[in-house]
C-alpha positions in Angstrom: -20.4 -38.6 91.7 -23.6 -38.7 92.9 -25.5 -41.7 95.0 -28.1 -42.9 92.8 -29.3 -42.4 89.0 -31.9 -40.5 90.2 -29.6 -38.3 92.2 -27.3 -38.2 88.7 -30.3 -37.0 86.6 -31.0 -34.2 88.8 -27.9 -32.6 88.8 -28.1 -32.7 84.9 -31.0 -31.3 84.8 -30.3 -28.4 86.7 -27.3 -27.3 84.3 -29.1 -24.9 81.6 -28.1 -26.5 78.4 -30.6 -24.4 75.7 -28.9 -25.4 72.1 -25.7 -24.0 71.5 -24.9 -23.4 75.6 -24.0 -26.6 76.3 -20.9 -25.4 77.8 -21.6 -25.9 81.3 -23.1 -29.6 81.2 -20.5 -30.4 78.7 -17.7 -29.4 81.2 -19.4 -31.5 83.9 -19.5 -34.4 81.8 -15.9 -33.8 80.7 -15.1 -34.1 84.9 -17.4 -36.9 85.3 -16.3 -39.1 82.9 -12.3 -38.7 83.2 -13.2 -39.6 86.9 -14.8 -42.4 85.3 -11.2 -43.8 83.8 -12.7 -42.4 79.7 -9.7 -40.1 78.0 -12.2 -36.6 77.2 -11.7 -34.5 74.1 -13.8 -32.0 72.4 -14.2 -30.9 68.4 -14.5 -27.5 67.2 -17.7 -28.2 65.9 -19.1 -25.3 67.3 -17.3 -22.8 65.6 -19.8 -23.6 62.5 -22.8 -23.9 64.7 -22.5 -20.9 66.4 -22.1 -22.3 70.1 -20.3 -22.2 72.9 -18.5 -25.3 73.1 -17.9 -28.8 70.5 -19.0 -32.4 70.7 -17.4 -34.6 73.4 -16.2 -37.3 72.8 -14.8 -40.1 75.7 -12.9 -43.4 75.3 -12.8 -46.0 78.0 -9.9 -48.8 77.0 -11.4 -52.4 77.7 -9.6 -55.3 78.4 -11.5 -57.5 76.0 -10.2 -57.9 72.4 -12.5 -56.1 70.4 -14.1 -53.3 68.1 -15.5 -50.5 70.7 -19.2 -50.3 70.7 -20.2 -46.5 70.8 -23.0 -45.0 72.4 -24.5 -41.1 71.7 -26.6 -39.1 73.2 -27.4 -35.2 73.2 -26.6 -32.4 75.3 -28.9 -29.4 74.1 -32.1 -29.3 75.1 -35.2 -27.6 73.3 -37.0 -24.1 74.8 -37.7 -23.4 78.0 -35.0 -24.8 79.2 -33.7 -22.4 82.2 -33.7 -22.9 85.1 -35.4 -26.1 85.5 -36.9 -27.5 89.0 -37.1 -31.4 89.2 -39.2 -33.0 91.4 -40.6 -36.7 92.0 -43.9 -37.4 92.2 -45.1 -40.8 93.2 -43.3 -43.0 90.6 -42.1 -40.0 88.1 -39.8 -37.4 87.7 -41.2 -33.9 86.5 -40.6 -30.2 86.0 -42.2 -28.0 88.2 -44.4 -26.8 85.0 -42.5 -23.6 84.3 -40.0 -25.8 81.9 -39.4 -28.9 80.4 -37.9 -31.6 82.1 -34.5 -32.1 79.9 -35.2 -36.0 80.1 -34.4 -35.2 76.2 -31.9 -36.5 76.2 -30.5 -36.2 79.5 -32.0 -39.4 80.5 -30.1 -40.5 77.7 -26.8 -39.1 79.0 -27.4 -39.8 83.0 -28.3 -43.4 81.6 -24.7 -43.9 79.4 -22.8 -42.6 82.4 -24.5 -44.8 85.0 -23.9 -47.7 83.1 -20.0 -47.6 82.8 -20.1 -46.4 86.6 -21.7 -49.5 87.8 -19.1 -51.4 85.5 -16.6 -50.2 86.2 -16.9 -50.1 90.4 -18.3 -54.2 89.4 -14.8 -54.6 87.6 -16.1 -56.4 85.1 -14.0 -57.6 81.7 -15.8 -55.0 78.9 -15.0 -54.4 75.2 -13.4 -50.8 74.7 -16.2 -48.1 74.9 -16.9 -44.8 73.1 -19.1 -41.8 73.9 -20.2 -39.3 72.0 -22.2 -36.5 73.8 -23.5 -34.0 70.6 -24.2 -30.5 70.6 -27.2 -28.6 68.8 -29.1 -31.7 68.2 -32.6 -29.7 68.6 -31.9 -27.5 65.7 -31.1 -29.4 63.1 -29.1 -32.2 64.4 -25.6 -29.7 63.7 -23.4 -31.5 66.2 -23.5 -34.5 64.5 -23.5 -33.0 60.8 -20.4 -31.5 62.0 -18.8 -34.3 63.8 -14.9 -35.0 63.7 -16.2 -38.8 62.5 -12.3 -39.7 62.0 -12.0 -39.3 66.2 -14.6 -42.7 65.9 -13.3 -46.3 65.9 -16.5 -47.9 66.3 -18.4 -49.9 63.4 -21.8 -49.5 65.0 -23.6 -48.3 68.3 -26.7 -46.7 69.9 -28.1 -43.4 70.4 -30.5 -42.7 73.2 -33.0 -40.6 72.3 -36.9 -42.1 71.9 -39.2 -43.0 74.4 -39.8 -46.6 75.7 -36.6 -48.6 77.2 -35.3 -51.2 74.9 -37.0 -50.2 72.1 -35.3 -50.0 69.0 -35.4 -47.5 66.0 -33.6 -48.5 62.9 -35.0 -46.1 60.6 -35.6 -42.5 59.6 -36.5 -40.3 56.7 -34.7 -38.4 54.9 -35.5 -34.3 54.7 -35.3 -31.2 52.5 -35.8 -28.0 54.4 -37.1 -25.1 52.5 -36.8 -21.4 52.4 -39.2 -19.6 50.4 -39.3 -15.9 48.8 -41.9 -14.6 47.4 -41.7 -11.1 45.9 -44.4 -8.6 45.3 -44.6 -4.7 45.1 -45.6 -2.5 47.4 -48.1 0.4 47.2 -49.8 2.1 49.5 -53.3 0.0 50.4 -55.5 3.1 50.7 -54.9 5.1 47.6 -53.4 2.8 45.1 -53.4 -0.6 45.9 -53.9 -1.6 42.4 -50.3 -0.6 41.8 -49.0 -3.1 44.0 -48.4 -6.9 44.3 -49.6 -8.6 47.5 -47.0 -11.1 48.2 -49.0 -12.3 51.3 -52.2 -12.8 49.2 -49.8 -14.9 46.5 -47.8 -16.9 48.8 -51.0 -17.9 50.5 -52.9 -18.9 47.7 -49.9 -20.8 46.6 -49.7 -22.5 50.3 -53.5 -23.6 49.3 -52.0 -26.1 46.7 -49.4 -27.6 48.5 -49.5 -31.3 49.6 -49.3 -30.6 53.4 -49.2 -33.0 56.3 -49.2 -36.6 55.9 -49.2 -37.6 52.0 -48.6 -41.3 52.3 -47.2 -43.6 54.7 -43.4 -42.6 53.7 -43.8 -38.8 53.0 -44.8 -35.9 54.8 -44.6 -32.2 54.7 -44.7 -29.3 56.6 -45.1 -25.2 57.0 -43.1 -24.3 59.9 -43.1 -20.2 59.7 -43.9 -17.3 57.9 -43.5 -13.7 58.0 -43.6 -10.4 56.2 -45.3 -7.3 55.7 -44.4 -4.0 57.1 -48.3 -2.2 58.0 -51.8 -2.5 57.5 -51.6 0.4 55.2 -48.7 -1.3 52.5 -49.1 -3.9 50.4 -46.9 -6.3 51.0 -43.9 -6.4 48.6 -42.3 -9.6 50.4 -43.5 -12.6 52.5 -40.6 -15.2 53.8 -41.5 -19.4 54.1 -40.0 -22.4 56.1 -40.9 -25.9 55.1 -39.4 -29.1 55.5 -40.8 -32.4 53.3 -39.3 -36.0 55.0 -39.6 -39.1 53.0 -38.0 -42.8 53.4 -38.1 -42.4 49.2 -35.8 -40.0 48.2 -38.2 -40.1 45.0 -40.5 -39.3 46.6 -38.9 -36.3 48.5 -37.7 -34.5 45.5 -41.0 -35.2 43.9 -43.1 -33.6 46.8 -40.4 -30.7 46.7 -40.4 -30.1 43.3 -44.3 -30.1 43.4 -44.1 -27.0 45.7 -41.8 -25.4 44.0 -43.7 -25.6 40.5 -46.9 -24.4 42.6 -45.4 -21.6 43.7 -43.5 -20.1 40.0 -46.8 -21.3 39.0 -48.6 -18.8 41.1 -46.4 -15.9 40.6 -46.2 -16.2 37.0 -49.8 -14.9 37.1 -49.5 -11.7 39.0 -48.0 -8.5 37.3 -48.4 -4.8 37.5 -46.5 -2.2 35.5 -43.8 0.1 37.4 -43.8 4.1 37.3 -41.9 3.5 33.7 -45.0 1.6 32.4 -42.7 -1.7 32.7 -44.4 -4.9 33.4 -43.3 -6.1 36.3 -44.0 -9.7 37.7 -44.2 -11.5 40.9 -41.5 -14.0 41.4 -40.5 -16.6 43.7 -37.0 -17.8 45.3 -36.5 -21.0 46.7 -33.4 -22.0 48.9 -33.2 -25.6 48.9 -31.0 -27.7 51.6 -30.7 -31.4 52.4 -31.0 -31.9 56.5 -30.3 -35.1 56.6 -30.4 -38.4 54.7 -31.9 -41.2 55.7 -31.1 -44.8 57.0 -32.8 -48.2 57.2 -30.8 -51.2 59.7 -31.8 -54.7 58.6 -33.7 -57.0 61.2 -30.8 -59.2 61.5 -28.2 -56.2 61.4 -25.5 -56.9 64.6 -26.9 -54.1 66.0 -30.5 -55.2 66.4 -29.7 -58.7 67.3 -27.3 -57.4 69.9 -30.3 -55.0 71.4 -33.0 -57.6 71.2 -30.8 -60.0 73.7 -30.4 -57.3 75.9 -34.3 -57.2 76.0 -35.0 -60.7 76.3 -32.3 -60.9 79.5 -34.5 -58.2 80.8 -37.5 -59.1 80.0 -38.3 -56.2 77.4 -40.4 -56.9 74.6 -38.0 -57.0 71.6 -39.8 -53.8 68.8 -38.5 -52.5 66.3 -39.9 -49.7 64.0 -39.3 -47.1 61.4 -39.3 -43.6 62.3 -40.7 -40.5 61.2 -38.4 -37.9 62.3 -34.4 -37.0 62.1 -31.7 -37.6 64.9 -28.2 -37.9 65.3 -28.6 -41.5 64.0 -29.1 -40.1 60.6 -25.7 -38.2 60.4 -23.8 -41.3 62.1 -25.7 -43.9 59.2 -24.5 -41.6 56.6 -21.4 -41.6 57.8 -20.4 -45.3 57.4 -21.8 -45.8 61.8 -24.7 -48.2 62.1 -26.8 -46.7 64.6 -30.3 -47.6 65.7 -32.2 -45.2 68.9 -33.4 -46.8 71.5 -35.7 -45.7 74.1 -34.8 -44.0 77.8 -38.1 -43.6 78.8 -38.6 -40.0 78.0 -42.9 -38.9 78.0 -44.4 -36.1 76.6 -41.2 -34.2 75.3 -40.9 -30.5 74.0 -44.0 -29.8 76.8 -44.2 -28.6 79.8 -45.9 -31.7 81.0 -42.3 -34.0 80.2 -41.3 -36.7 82.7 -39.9 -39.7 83.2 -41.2 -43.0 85.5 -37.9 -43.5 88.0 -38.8 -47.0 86.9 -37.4 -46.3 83.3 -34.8 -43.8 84.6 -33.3 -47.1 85.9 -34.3 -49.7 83.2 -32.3 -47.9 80.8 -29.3 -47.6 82.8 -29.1 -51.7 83.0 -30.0 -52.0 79.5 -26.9 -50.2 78.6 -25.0 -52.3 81.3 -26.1 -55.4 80.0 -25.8 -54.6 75.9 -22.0 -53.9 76.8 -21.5 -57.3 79.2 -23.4 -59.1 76.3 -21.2 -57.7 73.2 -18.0 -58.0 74.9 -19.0 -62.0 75.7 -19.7 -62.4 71.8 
């Protein structure tokens, strides 16, 4: 392996790993960490999210007595992601501007792997220790909803994925993502334009009633895309929406996304025209609604947090926690019976061009993960 962290994060970084081609950075990981002493296997979770290869999953025996502690981090990496150039500037690592960095979450990953690498050349007496490196985490957290959670002995761990070292997410929202239809008729716009239902003009009245943005301090909502019409010259006989709505209320959440729903057969209801047959014919409205992912909330005084915030007090970290607005792989692991809180790598400015990480951090987060493991296998 590599000589330093720094050195580790680099060659990472430089493996393309766009969701669902995580093949190549997977495979490397696979090599690294069976160096490393960790039995590798991968799922088949990939055959339902389209990609190239499944989640990995490592397993380093310990020689203290006692539940492994797990720790997760992702392997895909948001858009553009190819052929990324690190560089160090003063105290930071960056992109040379052309792409992101990938320190999402491959700060998370070169962090994991550096940890058990300075343990195990220390020989020092650990609890046993699972990984779990996920695939397509950037587009909708699918590794993890597809995770082969029986290949999982651990009761609780971390994943690292959020910005400042040490500190400590231990909750998230829950979301609905929805796909939205709205159906018109065309005409031509020239000649006969009263013959024909704009869906564009009915969606986007609609899309002025909705409760967009931030509607309280648990509940948000959001229009991510549209699309439709054909030419300038048609009426537009069908227009296609993508919206999520989050909430830490899941009354709330099916409140907000009934809400839309009503406002939009609400809206179409009042639009007809009648066919060639002198039929009526309506506007109407389909609605594809899916759960992304439920969410979780850790108590203060879970073993989980108090197990992070002694961590931070050994290393002088100031000892946060706070509730999230957005989904991660923590959401699928909390749902499935894992306590998981995210923690912080030091990852700035991510999804941007401008992403980068202080080297400072790069290493902090490495010894955080050292000393969590040293501290829970002395408990």
């Amino acid at each position: 392996m590599e000589k330093s962290i720094v050195d580790y994060f680099f060659s990472l970084v430089q493996i393309d790993s766009e969701s669902k081609q995580e093949k190549d950075i997977a495979l490397k990981l696979e090599k690294d960490l069976t160096a490393l002493g960790a039995e590798v296997r991968f799922d088949k979770a990939n055959e339902k999210t389209g990609g190239n290869i499944g989640n990995l999953y490592a397993y380093f025996p310990g020689k203290v007595d006692k539940e492994p502690i797990l720790f997760c981090a992702h392997m895909d990496t948001v858009k553009p992601g190819i052929g990324i150039k690190p560089q160090i500037l003063k105290d930071r690592i960056t992109s040379d501007g052309t792409t992101i960095l990938g320190s999402d979450d491959k700060s998370g990953i070169a962090q994991i792997v550096w940890a058990i690498k300075e343990i195990s050349e220390s020989n020092i007496s650990h609890s046993p220790i699972e990984i779990v490196f996920t695939i397509a985490e950037e587009v909708g957290i699918l590794g993890s909803k597809n995770l082969d959670y029986s290949l999982i002995k651990s009761k609780f761990g971390f994943a690292l994925d959020s910005r400042d070292v040490g500190s400590l997410t231990i909750g998230a929202p829950s979301e609905n993502d929805l796909k939205i239809f709205v159906h018109g008729k065309e005409a031509h716009a020239g000649v006969e334009p009263e013959k024909g239902l704009n869906a564009i003009m009915i969606a986007a009245e609609a899309i002025r009633e909705f409760p967009l943005g931030r509607i309280d301090e648990e509940t948000t909502c959001n229009i991510g895309k549209i699309a439709g019409g054909k030419a300038t010259n048609i009426i537009p006989n069908y227009v296609e929406i993508e919206a999520e709505v989050r909430s830490h209320s899941e009354e709330k959440l099916q409140k907000v996304t009934q809400q839309i729903c009503s406002i939009l057969e609400e809206t179409a209801s009042k639009y007809q025209v009648e066919n060639t047959e002198g039929k009526i014919i309506y506007a109407k409205v389909e609605i594809d609604i899916k759960k992304g992912y439920q969410s979780f909330r850790l108590k203060e005084d879970d073993e989980i947090v108090t197990l992070a915030h002694k961590a931070n007090k050994n290393l002088v970290l100031p000892c946060t926690t706070s509730i999230g607005g957005g989904g991660s792989d923590a959401n699928n692991f909390n749902q499935n019976g894992i306590k998981m809180a995210i923690v912080g790598t030091g990852m700035n400015r991510v999804h941007t061009v401008d992403e980068f990480i202080l080297i400072s951090d790069l290493e902090k987060g490495a010894q955080w993960v050292k000393k969590v493991i040293k501290i829970y296998s002395q408990m």
